[in-house]
C-alpha positions in Angstrom: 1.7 -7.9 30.1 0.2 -10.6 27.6 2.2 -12.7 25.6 1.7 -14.2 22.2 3.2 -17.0 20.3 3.4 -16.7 15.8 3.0 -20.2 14.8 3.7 -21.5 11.3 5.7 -17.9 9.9 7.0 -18.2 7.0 10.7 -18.9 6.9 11.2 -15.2 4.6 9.1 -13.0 6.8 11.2 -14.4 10.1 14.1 -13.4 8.3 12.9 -10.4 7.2 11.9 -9.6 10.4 15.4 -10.4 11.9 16.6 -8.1 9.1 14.8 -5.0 9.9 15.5 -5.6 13.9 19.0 -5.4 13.1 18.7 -2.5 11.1 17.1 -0.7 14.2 19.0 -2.1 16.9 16.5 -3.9 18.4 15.7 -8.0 19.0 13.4 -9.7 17.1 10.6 -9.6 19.8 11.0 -5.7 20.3 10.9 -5.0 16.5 7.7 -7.0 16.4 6.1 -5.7 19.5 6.9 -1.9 17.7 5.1 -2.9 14.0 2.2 -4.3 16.3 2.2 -1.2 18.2 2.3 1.6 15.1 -0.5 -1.0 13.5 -2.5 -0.8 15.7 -2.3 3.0 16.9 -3.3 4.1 13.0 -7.1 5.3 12.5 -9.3 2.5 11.6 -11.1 2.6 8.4 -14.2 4.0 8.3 -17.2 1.7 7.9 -19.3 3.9 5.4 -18.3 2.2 1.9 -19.3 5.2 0.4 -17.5 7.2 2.4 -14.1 5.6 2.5 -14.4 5.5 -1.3 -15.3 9.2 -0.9 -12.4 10.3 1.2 -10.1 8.2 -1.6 -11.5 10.2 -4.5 -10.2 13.6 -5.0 -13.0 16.2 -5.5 -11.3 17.2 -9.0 -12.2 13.5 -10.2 -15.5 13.0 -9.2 -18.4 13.1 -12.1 -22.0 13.7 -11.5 -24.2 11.4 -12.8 -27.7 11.9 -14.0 -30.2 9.2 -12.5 -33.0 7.4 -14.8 -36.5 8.3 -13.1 -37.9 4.9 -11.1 -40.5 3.4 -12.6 -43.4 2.1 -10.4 -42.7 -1.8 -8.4 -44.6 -4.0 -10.7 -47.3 -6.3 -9.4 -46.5 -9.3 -8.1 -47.2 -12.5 -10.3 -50.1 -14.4 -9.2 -49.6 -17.6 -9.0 -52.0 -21.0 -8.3 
């Protein structure tokens, strides 16, 4: 087992953490080690931007847009 050390916590989260150990009967270090745990078990997010917007969006809300036609790339500028 690895171990870690939490430098420079803020004073308020330390005691909030304290709190919510005691609430659950557990130490400080076990309370951590269980909201590291149930972090990092939940589904990462998804990488597509659009999809993860997508997903967020419900399908009642969601508006089609009509899209300008593209205009031909203009020519570059010539220069010298």
């Amino acid at each position: 087992m690895a171990s870690i050390t939490i430098r420079n916590l803020d004073d308020h989260v330390k005691q909030r953490l304290r709190m919510r150990a005691a609430t659950h009967g557990r130490s400080m270090e076990e309370e951590a080690r269980e909201i590291l745990r149930r972090v990092m078990d939940e589904a990462s997010p998804p990488v597509n931007l659009a999809a993860a917007i997508r997903a967020r969006v419900p399908v009642s809300a969601r508006v089609e847009l009509a899209l300008p036609a593209r205009e031909p790339m203009r020519d570059p500028p010539q220069l010298g």
